[in-house]
N, C-alpha and C positions, 0 to 999 in steps of 0.2 A: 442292419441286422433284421431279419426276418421270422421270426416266429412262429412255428406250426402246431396249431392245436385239436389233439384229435378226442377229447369225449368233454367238452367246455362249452355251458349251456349260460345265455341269460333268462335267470327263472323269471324275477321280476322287476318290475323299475316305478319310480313315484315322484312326480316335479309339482314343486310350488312356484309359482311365481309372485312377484308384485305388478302394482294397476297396467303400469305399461303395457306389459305382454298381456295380461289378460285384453286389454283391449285393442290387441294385434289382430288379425287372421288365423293364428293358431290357438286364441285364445280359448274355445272350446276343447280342446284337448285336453290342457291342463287338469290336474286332481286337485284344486286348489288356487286360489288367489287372493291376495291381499290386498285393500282398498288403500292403504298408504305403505309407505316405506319402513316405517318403526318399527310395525310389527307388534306392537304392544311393549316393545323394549325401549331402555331411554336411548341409547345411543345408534347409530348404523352400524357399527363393529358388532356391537351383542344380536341385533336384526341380524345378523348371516350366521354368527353361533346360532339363535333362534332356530335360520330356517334348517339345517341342517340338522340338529335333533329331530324335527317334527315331520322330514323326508326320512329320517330313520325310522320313526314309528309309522309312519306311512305305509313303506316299503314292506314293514315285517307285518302288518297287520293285513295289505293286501296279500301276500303269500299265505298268511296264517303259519305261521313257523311263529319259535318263541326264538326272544332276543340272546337264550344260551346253544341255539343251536349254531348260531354267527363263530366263528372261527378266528375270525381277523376283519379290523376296518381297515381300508386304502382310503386316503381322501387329500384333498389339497382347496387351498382356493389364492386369491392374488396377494392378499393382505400380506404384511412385514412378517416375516417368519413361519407363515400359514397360521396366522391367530384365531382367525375364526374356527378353525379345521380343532386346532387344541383345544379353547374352551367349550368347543361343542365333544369332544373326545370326552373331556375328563367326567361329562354325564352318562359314560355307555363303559361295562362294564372289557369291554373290547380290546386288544391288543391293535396297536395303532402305527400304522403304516403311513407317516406322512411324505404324502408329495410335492414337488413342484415344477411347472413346466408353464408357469405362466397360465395363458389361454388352452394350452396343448393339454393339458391334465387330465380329464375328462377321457381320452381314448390311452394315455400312460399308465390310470389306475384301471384300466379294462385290460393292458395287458398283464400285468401284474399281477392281477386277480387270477388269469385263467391260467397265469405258471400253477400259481397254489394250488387251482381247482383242480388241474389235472392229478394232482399228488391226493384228492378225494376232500379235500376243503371247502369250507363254505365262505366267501368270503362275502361281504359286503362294500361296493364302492361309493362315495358320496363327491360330489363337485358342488361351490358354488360361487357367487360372485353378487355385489350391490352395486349398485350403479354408485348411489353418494359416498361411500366406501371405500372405491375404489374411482375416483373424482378427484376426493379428494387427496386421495395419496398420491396418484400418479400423472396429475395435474394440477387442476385449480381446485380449490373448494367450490361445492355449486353455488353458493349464494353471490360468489364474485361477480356468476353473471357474465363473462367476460365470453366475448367472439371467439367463434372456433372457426376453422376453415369447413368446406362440404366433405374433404375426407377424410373429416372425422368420425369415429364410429361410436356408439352410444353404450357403453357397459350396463349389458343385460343383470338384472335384478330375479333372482332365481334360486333353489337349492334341487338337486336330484339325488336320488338313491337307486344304485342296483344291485340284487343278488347274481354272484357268479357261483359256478358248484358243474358238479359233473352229473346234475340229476338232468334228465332229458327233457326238454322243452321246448316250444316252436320255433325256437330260434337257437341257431347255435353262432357261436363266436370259433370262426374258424380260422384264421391268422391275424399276424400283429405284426405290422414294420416302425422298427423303432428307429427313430430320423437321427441323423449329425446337423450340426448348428451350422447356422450359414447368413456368413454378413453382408450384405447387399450394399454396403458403405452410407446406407440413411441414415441421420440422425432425427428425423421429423417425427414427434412422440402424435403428429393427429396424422400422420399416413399410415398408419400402421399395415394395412392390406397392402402397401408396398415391402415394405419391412419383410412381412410373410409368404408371400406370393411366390418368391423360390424356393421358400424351404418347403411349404406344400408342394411345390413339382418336382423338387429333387425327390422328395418321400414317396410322391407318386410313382416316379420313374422304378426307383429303386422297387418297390414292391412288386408290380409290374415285370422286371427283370430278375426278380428272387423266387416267384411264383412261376416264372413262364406266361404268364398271362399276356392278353393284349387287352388293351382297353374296354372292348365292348362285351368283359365278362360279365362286367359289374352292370346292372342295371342303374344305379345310381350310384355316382362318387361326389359326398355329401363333405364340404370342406367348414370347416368354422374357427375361427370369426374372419375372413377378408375382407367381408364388406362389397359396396356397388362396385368400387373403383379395383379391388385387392382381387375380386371375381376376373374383372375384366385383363387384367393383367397376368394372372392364371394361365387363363387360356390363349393369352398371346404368347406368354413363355413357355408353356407345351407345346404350344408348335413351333416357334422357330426353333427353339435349345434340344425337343428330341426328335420333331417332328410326329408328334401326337394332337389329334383333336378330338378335344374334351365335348363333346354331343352330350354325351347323358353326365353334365356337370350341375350342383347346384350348391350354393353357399346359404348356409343358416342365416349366417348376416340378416341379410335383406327380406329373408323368409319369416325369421320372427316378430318382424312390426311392417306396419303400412306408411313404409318412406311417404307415399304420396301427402299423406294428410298428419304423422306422428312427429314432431320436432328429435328430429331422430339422426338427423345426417347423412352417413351410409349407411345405417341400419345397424344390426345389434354386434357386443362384441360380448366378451366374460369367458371365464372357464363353462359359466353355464349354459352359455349360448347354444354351442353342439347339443350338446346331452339333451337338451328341453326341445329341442326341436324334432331329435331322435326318437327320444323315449315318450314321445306324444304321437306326432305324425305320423312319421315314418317307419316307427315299430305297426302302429294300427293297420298301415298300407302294406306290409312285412306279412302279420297275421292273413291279412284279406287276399294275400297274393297276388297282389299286382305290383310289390318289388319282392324279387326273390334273393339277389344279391348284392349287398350295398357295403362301400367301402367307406368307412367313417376316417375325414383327416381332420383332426384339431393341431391349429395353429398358433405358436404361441411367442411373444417377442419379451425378450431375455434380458430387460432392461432394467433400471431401479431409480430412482429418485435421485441418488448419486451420479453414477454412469448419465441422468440426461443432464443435470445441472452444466457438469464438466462437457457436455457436447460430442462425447464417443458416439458413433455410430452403435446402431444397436442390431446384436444379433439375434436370428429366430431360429424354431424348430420347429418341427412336425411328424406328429407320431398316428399311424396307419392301424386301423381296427377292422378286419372284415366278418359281417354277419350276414348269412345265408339261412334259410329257413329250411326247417326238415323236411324231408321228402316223407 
């Protein structure tokens, strides 16, 4: 399903990260970074509630708008039941839209937001994700220590906030392809970029064929989290499965740390991965116009603590964002 949205602006947006990414290659970008993982909080669950209130005051502080002009929060993150997303809610006066789409959330609460905004609402979107946080839930705990394979991916440590609204702004948010789920029969919880890697090219295809478009409208189609290997496998299943070749392809993954030198794997994964790469980079390159249209896919595998125990193969999805800047 496809989604066409005609007066839906991103006002603004605000990313934290923690040490890691600050010491990536995007790490100047960022509004904010943390020198450890705490956060000043005792535990890593309260650290992601943390950073998400502090992207909220962020976000509304750089627009200058007050926290009663907000309408609605959308937000999600990985934890059991989106825990972090609630006890960061019950501090904001906000009617609370929670989501979940795994890694994929990030471009699910952007499309969500600009149904509302078209109806004249202001909504606010938040993602985020902890690396030990979510480690430890959906693996090992970190201090085991224990070997991973190389494609494994590293869960980025992060919180984002954006305004969506129909007020006009240099960038608009001009359609949303919402993906179907799709089993690739893995059950490997460290391949994940296998996992995902059709359910981003079905959602590509589809959007691509819902729009009329061909490939080379978008100047960049920005995929997260696949990772080095999940990347590679992308653009091999666009060409043989539609016969499409991905040229102006790039995946967050690998973009937000410096595989060469960061103990990092294939590079970054999280709900927050896209968004921090987005809403740093690639919005600044948006601004400068030197990308005019970019299609944002977050990826996300659909799996839980139970479902890998038992050995089910794990299914994924992928939901389609595209922003275009104003003429």
């Amino acid at each position: 399903m496809t989604l066409n949205f005609n007066n839906v602006y991103l006002n603004e947006t605000a990313t934290i990260t923690g040490p890691y990414e600050e010491n990536g290659p995007l790490g100047k970008y960022f509004d904010y970074s943390y020198k450890d993982l705490y956060f000043g909080a005792p535990s890593w669950e309260q650290a992601e509630s943390k950073l998400i209130n502090e992207t909220i005051d962020l976000v509304l502080g750089k627009a200058g708008i007050s926290k009663n002009n907000i309408d609605a929060l959308i937000s999600g993150d990985l934890l059991n039941q989106t825990t972090s997303t609630s006890y960061a809610a019950k501090n904001t006066p906000y009617s609370l839209i929670g989501v979940y789409a795994a890694c994929a959330t990030s471009t699910l609460t952007l499309a969500l937001a600009s149904l509302l905004a078209e109806t004249g609402k202001t909504i606010l979107c938040t993602t985020s994700s902890h690396n030990n946080a979510a480690e430890k839930q959906f693996r090992y705990p970190v201090e085991y220590g224990g070997p991973k394979p190389k494609t494994t991916t590293f869960t980025s440590t992060g919180g984002v906030a954006a305004i969506i609204s129909n007020k006009k702004s240099k960038i608009k948010i001009e359609s949303a392809t919402i993906g179907t789920v799709i089993d690739s029969k893995i059950n490997d919880v460290f391949n994940m970029g296998a996992v995902m890697a059709p359910a981003a090219a079905d959602t590509i295809y589809k959007h691509l064929k819902n729009t009329n478009r061909k490939i080379d409208y978008y100047d960049l189609i920005l995929t997260g989290d696949l990772g080095l290997y999940g990347k590679k496998i992308l653009k091999e299943y666009m060409q043989e499965e539609y016969n499409i070749t991905l040229n102006n392809h790039e995946d967050s993954g690998p973009m937000l740390y410096d595989i060469e030198k960061q103990p990092v794997y294939a590079g970054a994964s999280g709900p927050a991965c896209l968004p921090l790469v987005t809403y740093s980079h690639i919005l600044k390159q948006m601004k400068d116009k030197k990308l005019k249209k970019v299609l944002l896919v977050a990826t996300g595998a659909l799996h839980s603590q139970s479902t890998a125990s038992q050995k089910l193969t794990i299914p994924a999805v992928a939901h389609a964002v595209s922003l275009e800047v104003v003429r």
